[in-house]
Structure formats: structure tokens, C-alpha cells
N, C-alpha and C positions, 0 to 999 in steps of 0.2 A: 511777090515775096517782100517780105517786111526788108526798107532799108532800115538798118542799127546804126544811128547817131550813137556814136563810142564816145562823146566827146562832152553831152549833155549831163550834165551835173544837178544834183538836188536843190546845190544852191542854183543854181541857172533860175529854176521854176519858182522863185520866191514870188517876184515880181506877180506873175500866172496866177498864184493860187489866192494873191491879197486883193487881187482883184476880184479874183471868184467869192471868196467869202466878202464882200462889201455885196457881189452882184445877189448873192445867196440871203444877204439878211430881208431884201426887200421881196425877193418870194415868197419865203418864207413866211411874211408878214400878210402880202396880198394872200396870198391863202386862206391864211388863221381869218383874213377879214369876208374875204368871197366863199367860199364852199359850206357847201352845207351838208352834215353831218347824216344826216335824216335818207338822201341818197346813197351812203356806205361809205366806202374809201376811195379817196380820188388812186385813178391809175393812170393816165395818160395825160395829154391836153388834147386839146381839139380848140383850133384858133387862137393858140395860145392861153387859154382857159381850160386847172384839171377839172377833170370829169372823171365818170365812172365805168367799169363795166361788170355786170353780175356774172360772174365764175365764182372763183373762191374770195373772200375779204384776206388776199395775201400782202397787200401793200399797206396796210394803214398803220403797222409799227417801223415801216421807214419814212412817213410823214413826222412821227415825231421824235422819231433816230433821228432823223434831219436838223431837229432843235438843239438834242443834247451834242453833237457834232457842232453844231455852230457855235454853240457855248463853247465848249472845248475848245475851240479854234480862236475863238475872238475874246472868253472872258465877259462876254455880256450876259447878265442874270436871267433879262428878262425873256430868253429861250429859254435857258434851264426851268427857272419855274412854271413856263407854257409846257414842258415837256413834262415835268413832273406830276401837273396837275392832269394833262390828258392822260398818261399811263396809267393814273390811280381810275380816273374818268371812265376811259374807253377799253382800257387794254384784258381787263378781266376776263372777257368771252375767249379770249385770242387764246390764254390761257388753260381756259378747259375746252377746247375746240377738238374734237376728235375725229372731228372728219378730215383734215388737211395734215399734209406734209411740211407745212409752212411755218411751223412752228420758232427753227432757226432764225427767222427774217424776219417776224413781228414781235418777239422777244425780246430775244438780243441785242438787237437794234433798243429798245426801249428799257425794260427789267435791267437787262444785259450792259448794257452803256451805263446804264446809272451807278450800277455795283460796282463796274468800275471803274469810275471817276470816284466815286466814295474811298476803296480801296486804295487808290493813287492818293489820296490826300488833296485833290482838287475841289472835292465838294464838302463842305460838314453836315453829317447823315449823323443823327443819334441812334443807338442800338436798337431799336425800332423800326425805324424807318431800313436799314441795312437788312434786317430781318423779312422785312416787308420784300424786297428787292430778294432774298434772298428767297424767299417761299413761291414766288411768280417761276423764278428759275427754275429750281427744282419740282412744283407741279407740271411746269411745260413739260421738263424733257420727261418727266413718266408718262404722260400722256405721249408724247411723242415715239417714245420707246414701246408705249402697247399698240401701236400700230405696226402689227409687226408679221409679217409672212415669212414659214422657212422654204427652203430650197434645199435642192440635191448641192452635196459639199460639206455640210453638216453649216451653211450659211444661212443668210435670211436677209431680209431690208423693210425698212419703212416705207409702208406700200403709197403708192401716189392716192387721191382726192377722184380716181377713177376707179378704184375696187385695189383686190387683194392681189390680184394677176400680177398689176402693175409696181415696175422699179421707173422711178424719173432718174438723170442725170442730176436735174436739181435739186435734188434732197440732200445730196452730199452734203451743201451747205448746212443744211439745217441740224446737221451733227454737230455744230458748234454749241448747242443748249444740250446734248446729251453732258459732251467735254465737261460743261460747267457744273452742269449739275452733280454728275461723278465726283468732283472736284470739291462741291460742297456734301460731300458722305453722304446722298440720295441713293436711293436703289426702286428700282419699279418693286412694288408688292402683286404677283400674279395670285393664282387660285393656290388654295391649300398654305398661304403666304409662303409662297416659292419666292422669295429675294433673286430678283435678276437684276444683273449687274447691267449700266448704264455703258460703262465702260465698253464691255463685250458685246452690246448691242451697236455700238459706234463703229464696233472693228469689224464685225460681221460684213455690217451695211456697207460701210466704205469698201471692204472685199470681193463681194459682190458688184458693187458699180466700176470697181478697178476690173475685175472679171469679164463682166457681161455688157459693160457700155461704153468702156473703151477699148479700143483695136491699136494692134503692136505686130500688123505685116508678119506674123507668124502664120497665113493659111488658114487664119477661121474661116473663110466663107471668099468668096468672089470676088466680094468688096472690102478684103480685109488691107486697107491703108490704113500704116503706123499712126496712132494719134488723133483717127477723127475717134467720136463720139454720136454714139443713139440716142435720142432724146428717154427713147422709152425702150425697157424690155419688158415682153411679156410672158408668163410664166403659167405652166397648168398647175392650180395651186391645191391639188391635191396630191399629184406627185412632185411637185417641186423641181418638174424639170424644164430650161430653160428651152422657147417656142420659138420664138424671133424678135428680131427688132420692130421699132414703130416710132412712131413720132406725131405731136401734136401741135408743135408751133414750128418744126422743119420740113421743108420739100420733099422731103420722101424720109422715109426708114433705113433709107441706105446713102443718102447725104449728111451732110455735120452743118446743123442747125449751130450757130457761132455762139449764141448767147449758150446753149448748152455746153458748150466747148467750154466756154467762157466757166461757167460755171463750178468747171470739173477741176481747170487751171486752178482757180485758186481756194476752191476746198480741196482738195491733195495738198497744195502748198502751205494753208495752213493747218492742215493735223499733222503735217510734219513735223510746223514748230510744237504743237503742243504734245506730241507724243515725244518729243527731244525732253521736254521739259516733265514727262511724267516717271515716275518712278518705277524702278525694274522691277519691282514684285506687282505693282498693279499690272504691267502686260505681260510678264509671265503667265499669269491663267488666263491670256490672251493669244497665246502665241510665243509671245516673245517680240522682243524688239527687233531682233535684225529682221523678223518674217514681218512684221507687221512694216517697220520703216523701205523694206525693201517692194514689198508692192506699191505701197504710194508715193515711192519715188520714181520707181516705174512711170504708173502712171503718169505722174509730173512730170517728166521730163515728156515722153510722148504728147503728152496735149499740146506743151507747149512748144514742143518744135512745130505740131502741125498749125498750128496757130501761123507761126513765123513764117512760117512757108505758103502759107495760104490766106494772107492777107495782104492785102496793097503797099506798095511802100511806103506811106504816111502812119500805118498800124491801124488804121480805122476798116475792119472785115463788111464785107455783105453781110445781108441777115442768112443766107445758108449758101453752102461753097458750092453748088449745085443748081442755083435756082437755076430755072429756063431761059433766063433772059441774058445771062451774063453772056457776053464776048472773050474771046479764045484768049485774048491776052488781059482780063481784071486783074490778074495777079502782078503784073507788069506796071501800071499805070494807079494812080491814085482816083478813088472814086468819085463823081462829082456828088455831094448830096442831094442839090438840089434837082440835077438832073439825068440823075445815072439810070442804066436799065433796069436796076434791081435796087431795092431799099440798102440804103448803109445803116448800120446796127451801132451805133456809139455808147449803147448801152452796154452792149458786149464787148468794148473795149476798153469803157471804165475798169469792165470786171477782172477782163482777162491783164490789163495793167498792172492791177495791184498781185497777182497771182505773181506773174512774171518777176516782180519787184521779190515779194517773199520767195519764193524758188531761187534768185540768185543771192540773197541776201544770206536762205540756208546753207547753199553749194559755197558760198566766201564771195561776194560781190566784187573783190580787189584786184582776183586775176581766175584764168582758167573759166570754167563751164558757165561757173556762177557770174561772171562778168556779161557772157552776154544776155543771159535774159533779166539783170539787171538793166542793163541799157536799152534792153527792149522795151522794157517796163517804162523807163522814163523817158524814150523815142513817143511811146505812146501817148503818153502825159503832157507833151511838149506839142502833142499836134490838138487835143480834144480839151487842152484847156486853152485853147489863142480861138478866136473865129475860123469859120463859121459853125464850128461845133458849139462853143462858150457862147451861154444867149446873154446879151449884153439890151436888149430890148426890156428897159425896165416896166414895159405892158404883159411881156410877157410872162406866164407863172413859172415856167421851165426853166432847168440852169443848162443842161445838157442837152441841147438839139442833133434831129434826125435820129431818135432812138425808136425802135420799132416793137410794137408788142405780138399781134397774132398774124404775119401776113395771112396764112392760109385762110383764116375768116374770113378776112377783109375789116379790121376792126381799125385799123391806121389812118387818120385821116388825109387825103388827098387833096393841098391844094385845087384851086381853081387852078387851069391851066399848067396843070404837071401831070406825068405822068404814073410817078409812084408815093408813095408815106412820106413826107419830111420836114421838116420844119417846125417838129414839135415832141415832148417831151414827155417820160416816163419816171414812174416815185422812186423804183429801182435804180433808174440811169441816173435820176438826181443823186439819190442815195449815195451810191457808189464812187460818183464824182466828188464826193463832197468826203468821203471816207478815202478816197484815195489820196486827196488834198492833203486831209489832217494826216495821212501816214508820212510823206514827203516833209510835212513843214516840222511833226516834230524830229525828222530824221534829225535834219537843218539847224534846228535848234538846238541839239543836242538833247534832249526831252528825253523821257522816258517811251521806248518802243510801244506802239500801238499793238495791241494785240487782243483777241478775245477771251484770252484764258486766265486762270487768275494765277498768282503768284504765293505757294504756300506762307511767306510772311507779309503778305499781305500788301507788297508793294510792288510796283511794276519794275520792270527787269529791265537794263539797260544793256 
């Protein structure tokens, strides 16, 4: 179980995160200079050098998320203009890609980041250029929203990059490009130009993964413990009725794969804030807001106790709570990375960080509920930004080590002379690290709150 440093503060991590963005500009750089595009999107490393692997192209808009983050963080131009010129460059397919659920994470990350730094007053964008940023968004999320299967419940979700059957856990996130684009007056145009609302395809989806991929110790099944999470549900998608659990990057269908865990953490936590900040007539023909705030708070609070309780006490989880190899007390003892019995996941504790952080920051960070999984948040942060998490090896292109992508494949590379994945890094795990950074430092700074949503006058919210 997670120990909670109560004690660690935002300013504490100053030091941590100025270090990581100096350690970040030089990867960043060796990348732009090493990789070759012609191969796809890097996703991992191997020997400290990323590479690739043919699944989905889901990684290649937090390569250059990565740029507009470091710009943000540091004020040096010449990321923002690498960033801006690759998203005009590369990001257009990502855009109309109808086969993946990925939409969230190579957008927003990229389109998404720029609107709003433009919007904050951080970048000068002519009405063109905003526009431009503004049409990437709004094409994703209708693309993203016509992938779209219903279910018994009068619900539905954005089906996974594996058919129609399928719900991922990690999709949740990718409901942050519906948000936005709602946000800028998009609507999906279906047949007969049936206007469906962006909106209500967000709250469905999110309903559904609150539903059917997280567990809340009410009796669903055998394996029903408060808080874990399915990777996958699957559904017969003619009657829409829910079949079983599954899982593609967790030890089974009935263990909690961490990064998916991770994942659930802090998309609930962030439609929280944004449905706080949406307007009572848009979730009215939604539901409503106490219905709609009331299951994804649910949900949030259950993941993230199980988090807490089911990760080491340094915050940094296994890659799933179940694997085969773990010893009867991993919950007890902090994992070694380099030679534990099971891979440690630092990717999924990037993730589940920033989640933690916004869940107490919604509940009131100051005292009560919200205090501790605020200081969980930055318990977390305090351990995965110092070594030997934080790659300080300026050979190497990773920022974030020991992050793990498929065990089940076998796609992670294994040192020589080790026994499991470690020592090398993921575009997500960079990502995340580097967005959890900037959340921390403009806390610190008094800054304007990081957030992915926009602000009706157009400015960010403090």
C-alpha cells in the first residue's frame, strides 16, 4: 500500500521538475535528430534508442505534445515552431483516422495544446492559424464520436481499434477531443443529417466505462473488488448486451492491468473538472448534472483508492496486480526496477499521478478526502521524478524509465542479464511525465491552471 508523504509540497518539487525539463530538451532534440519518420511513430526505446512497433500509429501526437509542453514549461521557441510545423506536417491522417480510438492522445496532445496556449495568450496565433487548430479539433472528435456502438441501457461507447464488440478502458481519455470540440459548437452530422450531439456521446461513453470497466465491491461477479478496472469489455453488438471482461495488455480479464487503472484515474478526474465548468442546460439533455457528476465521481474515487492500496509504498505499481510472479508481500515493500519479479509500470504512475492530483484538487486539496489523494499525487511525483525513474543518461532518448508497453507479447526489451523489461522508456510515459511537470510547476507559479478544456472567454481559469 501506498505510503502518503502528507508533508510533500508543490513547491518541494521545483528543484525535480527544472531538472527534468533541462534533462527533456536534449531528448527531445536527439530524437528530432535520430528517428526516422519513414518507420511510423516511435513508441518505446530499446537500448535507450525509440523505436517502433506496428499496432495502431497511437503515439506520434505525444512526440510532439512533448514539444509544445516543453515550450510551455521553458519559453524556448524553437520547440513550439518544431511542434507547429510537425502538426501541420504529420498530424492530418491522425485527424481523419477512423479506425482507432486514439484520437484523444494524438490531437490534443498536438491541435489541442496549441489552441490552448493560443487561447491563454502564451502564443500569438492569427485568426487563421486558431481556425486551423480549431477544424483539426472539431474534425477529430466527429470522427471520433462516429465510432460509435450502442448497448443495452439506452448507452453506447467508442468502440476500441478491435471491432465494434469492443469498450477499452483507455478511451476514456480520448473523450477529452469530444469535450472540446462540443465546446467549440461541433456536432457529428449522421445519415439523414441527424445532428448528434458530441456532448452526449461523451457522457454515454464515460457511462458505460464507469458501468462495465470499473468494479465497486457491490457483487458483480467473483472478482468484484472496489476499484480495479477491465482492460476490455466485450459486447454482442447486436443486442447490446454486456458478455465479459478481457484484456489485451493485462494478465488476465480478471486482474487490473495498472496503466489501465491509470488511465480511468485520471480521465474521471478530468471530466469532472470539465463537466463542473459546463453549463446546466448543455447536461440537462444529458442527464443532468448531479447524475452525470455523480457516477464519475464514483468512479474516481474507487480507482483511486484501489490504486492506493494496491501499489508499493514509493507509488510506483507493477504492470498488473496479479501477475504470476509477484511475492505475497509487493504491496508491502517498494519494487526494485531493475530487478523485481515482475516489470514496474512508471508509465502508469505518471498517469495515475496527475489523476490523483486533480481528484484532490476537485474534492479541496486543503483538508478532508481531497487532501489525501492530493498528496498521493505528489508522493508520486516525488518518487518518479528523482532516480532511478528520472533518466538523467543524456545517451539516452527516454525521460521516464522502467515504463512498460505489451508484457503479454513480449514486446519490452530485456536487458542482458535481467530478468524482466526495464531500463527503458515509453512516448506516453515521456508524455505524461512531462505534463505532469508542467501541471505542478504552474501550480507553483501561480499560473494559470493547466487544463484541457477551453474557457468560454477565452482565457484560462485560475
Amino acid at each position: 500500500m501506498m505510503r502518503i508523504n502528507d508533508q510533500v509540497t508543490v513547491s518541494d518539487l521545483g528543484k525535480s521538475t527544472a531538472r527534468l525539463w533541462e534533462l527533456s530538451a536534449g531528448k527531445i532534440r536527439s530524437i528530432d535528430r535520430t528517428f526516422d519518420p519513414a518507420l511510423g511513430s516511435p513508441v518505446f526505446t530499446a537500448s535507450g534508442r525509440y523505436t517502433t512497433r506496428g499496432w495502431t500509429e497511437w503515439t506520434e501526437g505525444f512526440r510532439y505534445g512533448s514539444s509544445v509542453l516543453q515550450f510551455d514549461a521553458t519559453g524556448d521557441a524553437g520547440f513550439l515552431e518544431s511542434a507547429r510545423a510537425k502538426t501541420v506536417e504529420r498530424m492530418a491522417r491522425h485527424v481523419s483516422h477512423t479506425g482507432v480510438h486514439d484520437h484523444g492522445f494524438n490531437n490534443l496532445s498536438t491541435y489541442g495544446n496549441l489552441l490552448r496556449l493560443a487561447r491563454e495568450g502564451r502564443i500569438t496565433a492569427d485568426p487563421w492559424e486558431m481556425r486551423f487548430y480549431e477544424l483539426g479539433v472539431k474534425l477529430s472528435a466527429a470522427v471520433q464520436a462516429a465510432r460509435w456502438t450502442r448497448i443495452e441501457g439506452g448507452l453506447g461507447y467508442i468502440c476500441s481499434f478491435n471491432g465494434p464488440h469492443s469498450l477499452f478502458v483507455d478511451t476514456l481519455r480520448t473523450l477529452r477531443i469530444l469535450a472540446v470540440g462540443h465546446q467549440l459548437g461541433h456536432v457529428l452530422f449522421g445519415e439523414g443529417d441527424e445532428q448528434i450531439s458530441l456532448l452526449d456521446r461523451l457522457v454515454r461513453h464515460a457511462a458505460a466505462t464507469a458501468r462495465y470497466s470499473v468494479y465497486y465491491g457491490e457483487g458483480r461477479d467473483a472478482f468484484d473488488v472496489r476499484g480495479r478496472t477491465a482492460h476490455e469489455c466485450l459486447f454482442n453488438i447486436h443486442t447490446g448486451v454486456f458478455r465479459c471482461p478481457s484484456s489485451q495488455q493485462g494478465y488476465s480479464p480478471l486482474s487490473t492491468w495498472t496503466r489501465g487503472l491509470a488511465w480511468a484515474m485520471l480521465g474521471f478526474a478530468e471530466l469532472l473538472e470539465f463537466v463542473r465548468a459546463c453549463p446546466d442546460g448543455d447536461l440537462d439533455a444529458c442527464g443532468g448534472r448531479q447524475e452525470i457528476e455523480g457516477f464519475m465521481l464514483k468512479a474516481a474515487l474507487a480507482t483511486s483508492d484501489f490504486y492506493i492500496e494496491h501499489t508499493p509504498p514509493n507509488g510506483v505499481p507493477y504492470w498488473d496486480t496479479a501477475a504470476p510472479g509477484l511475492p505475497d508481500d509487493w504491496r508491502e515493500k517498494d519494487g526494485d526496477p531493475w530487478n523485481s519479479p515482475e516489470p514496474i509500470d512508471s508509465s502508469a504512475a505518471a498517469i495515475a499521478a496527475q489523476g490523483l492530483l486533480r481528484l484532490g484538487r476537485f474534492l479541496g486539496p486543503a483538508s478532508g478526502a481531497g487532501r489525501r489523494y492530493w498528496q498521493a499525487g505528489l508522493t508520486v511525483l516525488g518518487t518518479i521524478f528523482e532516480e532511478p525513474y528520472l533518466s538523467t543518461d543524456p545517451s539516452h532518448q527516454g525521460l521516464l524509465l522502467h515504463s512498460v508497453y505489451h508484457r503479454p507479447r513480449g514486446w519490452d526489451a530485456v536487458p542482458p542479464g535481467r530478468r524482466v523489461p526495464c531500463g527503458e522508456s515509453s512516448m506516453w510515459g515521456d508524455y505524461h511525465a512531462r505534463e505532469a511537470a508542467l501541471y505542478v510547476d504552474r501550480l507553483r507559479a501561480g499560473g494559470t491552471y493547466l487544463k484541457f478544456f477551453l474557457d468560454t472567454a477565452g482565457e484560462g481559469a485560475r
